[in-house]
C-alpha positions as CSV (number, residue, x, y, z in Angstrom):
1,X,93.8,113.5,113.0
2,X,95.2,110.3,111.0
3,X,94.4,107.4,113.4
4,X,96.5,104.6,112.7
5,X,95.4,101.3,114.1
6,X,97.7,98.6,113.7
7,X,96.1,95.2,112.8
8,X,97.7,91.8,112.7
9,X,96.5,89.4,111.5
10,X,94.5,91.9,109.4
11,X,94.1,89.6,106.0
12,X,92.7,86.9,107.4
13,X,88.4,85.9,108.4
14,X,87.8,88.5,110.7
15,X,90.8,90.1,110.3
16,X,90.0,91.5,106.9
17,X,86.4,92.5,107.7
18,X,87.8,94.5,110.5
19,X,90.1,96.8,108.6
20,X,86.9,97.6,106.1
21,X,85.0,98.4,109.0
22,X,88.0,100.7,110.3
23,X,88.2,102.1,107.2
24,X,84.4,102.8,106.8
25,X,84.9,104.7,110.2
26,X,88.0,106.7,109.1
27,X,90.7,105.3,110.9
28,X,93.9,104.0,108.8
29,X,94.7,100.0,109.6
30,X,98.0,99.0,109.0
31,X,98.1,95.5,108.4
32,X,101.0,93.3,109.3
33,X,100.3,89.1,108.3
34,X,103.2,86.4,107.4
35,X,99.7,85.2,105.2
36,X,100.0,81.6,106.5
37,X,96.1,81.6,107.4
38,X,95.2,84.5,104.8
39,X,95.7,85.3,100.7
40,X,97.5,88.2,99.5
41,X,94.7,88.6,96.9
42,X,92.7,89.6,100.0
43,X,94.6,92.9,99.8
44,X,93.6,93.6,96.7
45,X,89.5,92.9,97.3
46,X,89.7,94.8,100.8
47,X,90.6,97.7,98.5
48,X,87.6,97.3,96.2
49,X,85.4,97.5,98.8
50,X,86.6,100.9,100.8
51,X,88.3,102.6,97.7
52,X,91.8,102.4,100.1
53,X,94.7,100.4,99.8
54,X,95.9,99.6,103.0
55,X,99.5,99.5,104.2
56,X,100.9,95.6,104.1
57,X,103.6,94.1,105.9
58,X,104.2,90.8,105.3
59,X,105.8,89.7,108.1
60,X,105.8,87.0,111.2
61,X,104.4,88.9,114.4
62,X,107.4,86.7,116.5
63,X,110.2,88.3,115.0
64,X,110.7,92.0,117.4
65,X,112.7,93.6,115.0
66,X,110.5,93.4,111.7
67,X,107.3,94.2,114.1
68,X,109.4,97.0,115.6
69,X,110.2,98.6,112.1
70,X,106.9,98.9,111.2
71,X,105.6,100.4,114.5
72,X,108.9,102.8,114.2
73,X,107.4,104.1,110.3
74,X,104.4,106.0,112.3
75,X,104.6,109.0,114.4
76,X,101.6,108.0,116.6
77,X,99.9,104.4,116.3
78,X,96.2,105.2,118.1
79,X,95.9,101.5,118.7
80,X,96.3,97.5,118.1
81,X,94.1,94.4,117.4
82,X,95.7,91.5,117.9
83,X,94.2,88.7,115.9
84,X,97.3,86.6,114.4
85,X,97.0,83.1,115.9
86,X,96.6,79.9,114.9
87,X,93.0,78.8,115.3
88,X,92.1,74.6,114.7
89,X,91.1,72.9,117.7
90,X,92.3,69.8,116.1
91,X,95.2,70.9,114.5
92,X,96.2,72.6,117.9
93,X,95.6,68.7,119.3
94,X,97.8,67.0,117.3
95,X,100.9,70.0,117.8
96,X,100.1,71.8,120.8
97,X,104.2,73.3,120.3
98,X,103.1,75.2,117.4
99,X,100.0,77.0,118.7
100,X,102.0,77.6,122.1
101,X,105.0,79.3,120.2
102,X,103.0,81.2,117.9
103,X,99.7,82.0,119.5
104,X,101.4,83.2,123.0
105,X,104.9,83.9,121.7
106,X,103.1,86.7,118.7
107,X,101.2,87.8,121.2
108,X,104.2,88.7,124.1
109,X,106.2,90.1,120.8
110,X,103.2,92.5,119.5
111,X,102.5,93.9,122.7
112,X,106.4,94.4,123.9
113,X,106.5,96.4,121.0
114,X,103.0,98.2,121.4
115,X,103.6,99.0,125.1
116,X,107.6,100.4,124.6
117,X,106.3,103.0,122.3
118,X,103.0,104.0,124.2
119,X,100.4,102.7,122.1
120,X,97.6,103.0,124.7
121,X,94.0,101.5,123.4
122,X,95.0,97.2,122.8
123,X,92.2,95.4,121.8
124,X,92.4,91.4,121.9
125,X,90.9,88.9,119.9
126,X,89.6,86.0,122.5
127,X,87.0,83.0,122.2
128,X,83.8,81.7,124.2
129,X,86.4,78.8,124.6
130,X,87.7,80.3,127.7
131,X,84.1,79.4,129.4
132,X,84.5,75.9,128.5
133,X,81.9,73.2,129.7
134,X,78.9,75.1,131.1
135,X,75.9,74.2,133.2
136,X,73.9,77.5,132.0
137,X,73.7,77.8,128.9
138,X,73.5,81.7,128.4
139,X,77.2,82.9,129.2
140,X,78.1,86.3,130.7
141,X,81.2,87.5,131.6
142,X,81.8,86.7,135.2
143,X,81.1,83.0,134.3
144,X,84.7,81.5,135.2
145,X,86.8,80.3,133.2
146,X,87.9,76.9,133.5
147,X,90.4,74.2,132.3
148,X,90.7,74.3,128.3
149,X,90.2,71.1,126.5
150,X,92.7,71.9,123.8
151,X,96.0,73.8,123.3
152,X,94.3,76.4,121.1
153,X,92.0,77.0,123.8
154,X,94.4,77.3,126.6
155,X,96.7,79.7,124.4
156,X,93.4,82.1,125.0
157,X,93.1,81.4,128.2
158,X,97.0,82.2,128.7
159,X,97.1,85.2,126.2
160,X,94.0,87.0,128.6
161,X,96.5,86.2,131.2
162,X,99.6,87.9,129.5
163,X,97.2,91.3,128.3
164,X,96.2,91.4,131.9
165,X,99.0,91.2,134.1
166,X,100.9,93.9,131.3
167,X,98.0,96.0,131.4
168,X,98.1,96.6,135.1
169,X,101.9,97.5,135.3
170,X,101.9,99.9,131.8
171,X,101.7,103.8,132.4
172,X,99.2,104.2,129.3
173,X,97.9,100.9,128.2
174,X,94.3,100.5,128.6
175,X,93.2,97.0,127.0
176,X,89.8,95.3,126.0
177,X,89.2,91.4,125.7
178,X,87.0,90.9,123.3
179,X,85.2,87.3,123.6
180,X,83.9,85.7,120.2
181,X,81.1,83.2,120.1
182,X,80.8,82.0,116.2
183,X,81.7,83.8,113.7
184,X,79.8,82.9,110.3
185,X,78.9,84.9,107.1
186,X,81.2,87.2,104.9
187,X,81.1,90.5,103.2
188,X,77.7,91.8,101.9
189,X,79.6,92.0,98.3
190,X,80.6,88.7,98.5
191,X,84.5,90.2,97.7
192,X,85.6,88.5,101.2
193,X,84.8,86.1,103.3
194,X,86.1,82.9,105.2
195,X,88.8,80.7,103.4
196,X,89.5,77.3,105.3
197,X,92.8,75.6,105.3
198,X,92.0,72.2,103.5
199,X,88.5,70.2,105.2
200,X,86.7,73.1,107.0
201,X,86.7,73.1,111.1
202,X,83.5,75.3,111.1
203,X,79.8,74.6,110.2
204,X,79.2,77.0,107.6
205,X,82.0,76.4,105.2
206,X,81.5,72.9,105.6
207,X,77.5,73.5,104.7
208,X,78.9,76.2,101.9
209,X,80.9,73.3,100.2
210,X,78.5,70.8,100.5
211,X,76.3,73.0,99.3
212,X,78.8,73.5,96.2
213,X,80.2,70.1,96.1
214,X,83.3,70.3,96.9
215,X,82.6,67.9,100.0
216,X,79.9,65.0,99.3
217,X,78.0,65.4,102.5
218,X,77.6,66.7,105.9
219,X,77.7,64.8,109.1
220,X,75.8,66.5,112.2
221,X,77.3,65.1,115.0
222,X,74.1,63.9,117.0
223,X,70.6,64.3,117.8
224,X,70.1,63.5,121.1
225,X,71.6,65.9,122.9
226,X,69.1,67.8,125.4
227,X,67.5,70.7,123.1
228,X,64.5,71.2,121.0
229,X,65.8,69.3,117.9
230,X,68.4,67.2,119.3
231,X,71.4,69.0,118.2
232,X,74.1,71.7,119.5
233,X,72.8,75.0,120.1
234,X,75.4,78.2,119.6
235,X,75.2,81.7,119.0
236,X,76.2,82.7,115.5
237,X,77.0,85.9,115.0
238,X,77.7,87.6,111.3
239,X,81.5,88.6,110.9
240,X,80.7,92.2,109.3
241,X,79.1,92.5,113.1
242,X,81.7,91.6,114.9
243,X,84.0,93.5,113.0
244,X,82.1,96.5,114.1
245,X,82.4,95.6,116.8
246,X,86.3,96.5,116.9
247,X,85.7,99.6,115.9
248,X,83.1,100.4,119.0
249,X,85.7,98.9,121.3
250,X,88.7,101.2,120.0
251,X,86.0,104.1,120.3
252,X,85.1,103.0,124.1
253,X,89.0,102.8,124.7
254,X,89.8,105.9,123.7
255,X,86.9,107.6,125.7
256,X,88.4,106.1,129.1
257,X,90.6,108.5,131.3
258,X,91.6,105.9,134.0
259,X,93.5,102.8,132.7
260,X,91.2,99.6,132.4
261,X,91.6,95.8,131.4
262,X,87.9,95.1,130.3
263,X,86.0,91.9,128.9
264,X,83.1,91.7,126.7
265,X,81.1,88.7,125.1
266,X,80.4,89.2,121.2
267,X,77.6,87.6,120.1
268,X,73.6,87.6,119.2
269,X,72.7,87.0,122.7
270,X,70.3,83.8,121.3
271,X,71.3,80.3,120.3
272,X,70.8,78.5,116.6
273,X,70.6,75.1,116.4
274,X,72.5,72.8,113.9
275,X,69.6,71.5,112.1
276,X,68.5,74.9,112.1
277,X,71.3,76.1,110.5
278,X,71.3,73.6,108.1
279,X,66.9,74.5,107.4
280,X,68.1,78.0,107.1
281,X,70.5,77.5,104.6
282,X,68.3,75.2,102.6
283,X,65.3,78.2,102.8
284,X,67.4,81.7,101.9
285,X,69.3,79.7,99.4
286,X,66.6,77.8,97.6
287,X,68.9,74.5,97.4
288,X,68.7,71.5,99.3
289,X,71.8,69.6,101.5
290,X,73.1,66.6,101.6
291,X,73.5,65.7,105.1
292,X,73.3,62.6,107.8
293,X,73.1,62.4,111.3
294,X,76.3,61.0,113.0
295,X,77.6,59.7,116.4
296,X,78.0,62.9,119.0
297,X,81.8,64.5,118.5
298,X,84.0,64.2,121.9
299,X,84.2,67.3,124.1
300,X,81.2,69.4,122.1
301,X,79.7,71.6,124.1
302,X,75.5,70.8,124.2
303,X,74.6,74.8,124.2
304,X,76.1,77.9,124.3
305,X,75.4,81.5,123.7
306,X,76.1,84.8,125.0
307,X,74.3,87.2,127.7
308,X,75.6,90.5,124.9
309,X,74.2,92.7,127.9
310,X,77.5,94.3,128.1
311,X,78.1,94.9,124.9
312,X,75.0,96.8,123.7
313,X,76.0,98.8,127.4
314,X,79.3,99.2,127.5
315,X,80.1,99.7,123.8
316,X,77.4,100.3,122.4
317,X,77.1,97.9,120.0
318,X,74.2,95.0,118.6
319,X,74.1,93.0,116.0
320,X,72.5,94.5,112.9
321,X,72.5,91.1,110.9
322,X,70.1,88.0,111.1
323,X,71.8,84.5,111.2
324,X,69.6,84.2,108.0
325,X,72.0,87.2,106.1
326,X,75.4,85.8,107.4
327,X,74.2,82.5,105.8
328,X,73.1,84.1,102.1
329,X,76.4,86.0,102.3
330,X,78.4,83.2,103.2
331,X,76.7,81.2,99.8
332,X,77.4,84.1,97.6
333,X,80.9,84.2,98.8
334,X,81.6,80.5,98.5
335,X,80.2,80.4,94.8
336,X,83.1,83.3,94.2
337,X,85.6,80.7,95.7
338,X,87.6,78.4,92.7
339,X,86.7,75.2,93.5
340,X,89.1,74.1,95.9
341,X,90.2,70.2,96.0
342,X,88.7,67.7,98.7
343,X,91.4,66.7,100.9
């Protein structure tokens, strides 16, 4: 049977890993991307990898009637992932309209769609950022949620919100949220990886460009905070993992008779340091950073990492990759990248 599993958002960080790991496992992704967080070129290395072109739509997932085409082209869709959202913190600070329209408006569009025409295994692309603040540092799932302390946050918070409530009045849908910790690393064969829009909001591209010098240095924001070296402590988890882990949700999905709205943490299930990022980097590399030690950032979190119990149980799933591979690939996929101008 030809499983199709529509993807949006399916050319961008995790996006793209996630339709080489549903192609690795036989299914057929469709992808549909407007490309605004992604490269069409993307396409084009996806298919050097699994030896399959996948089918592209290049199109906004807010406009019904282009989405609605492309669900109409396929006899049976076995299921969606919903990643296409916008994703900076900051930027998400500064126009909280745009991440509100598009984040929550793609979302309520997709699924309309998904749910008039039966597609019954959803699978969601959430963030640890629903936990917010926390006094123990190793998350599980029934840790509450609490107040987000940026639009892009609260979008995820709202989006759980909108998969739940249609979830529970469908006939067929049967949904999964699936909650990231950090996502770092690219793929083994250094053909795709993460591309940041202008300065980098994430560690490792902003260590990878250092690192290249495309930015002059690296400012680690703090050293007093309450853990072993001073600095933030999160749980970094390689992106060819996570995508896999897609694939074990759509498999866990399709096994379940009774209709079900489930939520599962994704990541290593142990914290990394900044600085030992940074050492780590340094050591698998063979290069050395410039870096400096800066004021604490406002509203970072002092540690956070996942209890992955449920995962490994529920899905069957585990990380197979050390944070020490996701940071090779990430260097061998950054020296791949034309040098792109500091901004």
């Amino acid at each position: 049977m030809n499983k199709i599993v529509v993807v949006t958002g399916g050319a961008g960080y995790i996006g793209s890993h996630t339709v080489v790991a549903l192609s690795d496992a036989g299914y057929t992704p469709v992808i549909i991307d407007d490309f605004r967080n992604a490269q069409p070129w993307i396409i084009d290395r996806i298919e050097q990898i699994t030896g399959h072109r996948p089918a592209v739509f290049d199109i906004d997932c807010q406009d019904e009637v282009k989405v609605a085409k492309v669900f109409d082209q396929y006899e049976t869709i076995f299921g969606l992932i919903h990643f296409a959202a916008d994703k900076a913190v900051g930027e998400s600070v500064n126009n909280p309209l745009k991440y509100y329209q598009n984040n929550i408006g793609s979302l309520c569009t997709v699924l309309k769609v998904a749910e008039e025409r039966g597609v019954r295994n959803i699978v969601f692309s959430s963030s640890c950022t629903v936990y917010g603040a926390v006094s123990d540092p190793v998350v599980t799932e029934n840790h509450p949620v609490k107040a987000a302390m940026s639009p892009y946050g609260d979008t995820k918070i709202t989006c759980e919100k909108i998969v739940r409530f249609t979830q529970a009045v469908s006939d067929s849908m049967t949904a999964i949220l699936l909650r990231y910790f950090n996502p770092i690393g690219a793929h083994p064969t250094a053909l795709i990886g993460e591309l940041p829009q202008g300065i980098p909001n994430n560690l490792v591209p902003y260590i990878a460009q250092t690192a290249k010098g495309v930015r002059e240095k690296l400012t680690v924001f703090g050293n007093d905070y309450n853990t072993p070296d001073g600095t933030n402590i999160r749980d970094y988890i390689h992106v060819v993992d996570l995508a896999k882990a897609h694939v074990s949700a759509l498999a866990y999905l399709s096994s379940k008779e009774k209709q079900i709205c489930d939520i599962v943490n994704l990541g290593s299930g142990h914290g990394t340091s900044v600085l030992e990022i940074i050492e780590s980097f340094e050591k698998v590399n063979d290069l050395k950073l410039n870096y400096e030690i800066g004021p604490r950032r406002p509203g970072d979190v002092e540690q956070i990492y996942a209890d992955a119990s449920k995962a490994k149980n529920l899905l069957g799933w585990t990380c197979e990759y050390e944070v020490e591979d996701a940071l090779k690939h990430a260097w061998e996929w950054e020296k791949t990248i034309e040098k792109m101008e500091t901004k």
